[in-house]
N, C-alpha and C positions, 0 to 999 in steps of 0.2 A: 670127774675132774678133767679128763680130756679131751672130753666132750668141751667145755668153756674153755682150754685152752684154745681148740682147733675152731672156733666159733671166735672167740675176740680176735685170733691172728686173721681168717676169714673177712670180720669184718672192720679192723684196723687196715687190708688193705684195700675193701672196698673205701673207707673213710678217706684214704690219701688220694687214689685216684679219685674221688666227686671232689676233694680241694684243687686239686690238680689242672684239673676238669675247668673249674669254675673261675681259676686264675686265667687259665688259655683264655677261658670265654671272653672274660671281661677286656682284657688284653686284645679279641678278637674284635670288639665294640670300637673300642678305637681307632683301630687296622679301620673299619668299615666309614667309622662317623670323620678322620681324618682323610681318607679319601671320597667321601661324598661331600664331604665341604668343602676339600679345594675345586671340585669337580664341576660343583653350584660356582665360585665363586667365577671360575674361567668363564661358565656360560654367561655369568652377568658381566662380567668384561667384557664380553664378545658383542653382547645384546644393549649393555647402557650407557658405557663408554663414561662411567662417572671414575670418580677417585677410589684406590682401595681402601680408603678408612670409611669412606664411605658404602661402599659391598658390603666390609665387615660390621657396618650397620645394618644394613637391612638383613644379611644371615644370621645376626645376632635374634632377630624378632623370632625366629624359629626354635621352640624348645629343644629340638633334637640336637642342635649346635651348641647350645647354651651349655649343654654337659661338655663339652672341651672345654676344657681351664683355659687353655689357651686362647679360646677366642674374647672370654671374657677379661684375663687380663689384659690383652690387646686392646680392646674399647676403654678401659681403665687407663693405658700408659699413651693411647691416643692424643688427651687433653696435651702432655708434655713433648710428646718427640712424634716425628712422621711414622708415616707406617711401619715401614719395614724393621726400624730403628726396637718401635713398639711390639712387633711381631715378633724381634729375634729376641726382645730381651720377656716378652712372654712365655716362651719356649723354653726358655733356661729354667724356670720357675715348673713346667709343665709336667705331668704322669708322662706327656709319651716322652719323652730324653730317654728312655729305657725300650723304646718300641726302633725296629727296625727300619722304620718307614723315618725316624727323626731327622737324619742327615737332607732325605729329600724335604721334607717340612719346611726346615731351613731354608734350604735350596729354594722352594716355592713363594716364599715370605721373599725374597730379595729381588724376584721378578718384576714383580707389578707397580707401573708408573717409571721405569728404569729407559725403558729403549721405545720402539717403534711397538706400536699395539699388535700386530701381525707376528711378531716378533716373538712377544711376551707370550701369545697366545700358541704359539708352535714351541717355544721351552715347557709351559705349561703343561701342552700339550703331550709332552716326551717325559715329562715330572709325574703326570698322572700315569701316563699308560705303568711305566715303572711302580708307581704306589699300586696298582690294579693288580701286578703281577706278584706283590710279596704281598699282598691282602688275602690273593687265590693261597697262595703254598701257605702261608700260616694257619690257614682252614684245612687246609688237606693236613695238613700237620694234627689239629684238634682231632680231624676225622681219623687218624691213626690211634692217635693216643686215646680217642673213645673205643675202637676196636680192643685196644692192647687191656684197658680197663675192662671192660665188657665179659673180655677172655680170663683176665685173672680172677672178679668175681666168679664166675664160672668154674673158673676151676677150683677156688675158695673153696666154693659149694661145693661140689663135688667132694672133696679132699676132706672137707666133716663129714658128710655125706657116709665116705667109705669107711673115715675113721670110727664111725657108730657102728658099724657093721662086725 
């Protein structure tokens, strides 16, 4: 009998750390897929010199984009109001509003089409480097919290282990 005690507590906290685990992860997808989209989107401002609802056209054709809610409610609220308008009120709606990168999101969404192209492209520019630096710590962050998991399993094990003993 305490043998299964020491073996479900064992493995109830492997269970919470792989939920744990797998929340950060998906959570890290966004960190990654929302700054590789604004990141694209700069370069095509820089390169085609088209409109932003139009960018958010062509990164739409890309499946790996298409998983941000946000870009697709953006092409959805296009039809009715300019971009930015469309961007910010896609955001409201969006998974990341809970992600730390959101306030710059925002912040990126109000750039584009606003001032001098050189302009837009050095705020951008200062908006990404920023999403790039809480994209890096929210990884290092996972990479702790796999160590810390890693360890408790570990010592799970063990701790039945000895308790058989």
């Amino acid at each position: 009998m305490r043998f299964l005690g020491a073996a479900s507590l064992a493995l109830a906290v492997l269970m919470i750390g792989l939920s744990s685990i797998q929340t950060e992860l998906s959570r890290q997808s966004l960190y990654s897929l929302s700054t590789a989209f604004w990141s694209e989107f700069r370069r095509l401002l820089a390169d085609t010199h088209v409109p932003p609802g139009e960018i958010l056209r062509r990164l739409s054709g890309f499946a790996r984009y298409r998983e941000l809610d946000f870009v697709s409610g953006t092409l959805q609220l296009l039809r009715e109001h300019r971009f930015q308008e469309a961007y910010r009120l896609a955001l409201e709606q969006s998974q990341v509003r809970s992600l730390e990168l959101y306030p710059l999101l925002c912040q990126a969404g109000e750039i584009p089409g606003t001032v001098s192209l050189e302009h837009q492209l050095e705020q951008l520019d200062a908006l990404l480097a920023r999403m790039r630096e809480i994209t890096a710590a929210h990884q290092q962050r996972i990479d702790s919290s796999l160590r810390l998991w890693h360890s408790l399993s570990v010592f799970g094990a063990l701790f039945v282990f000895i308790f058989l003993i």
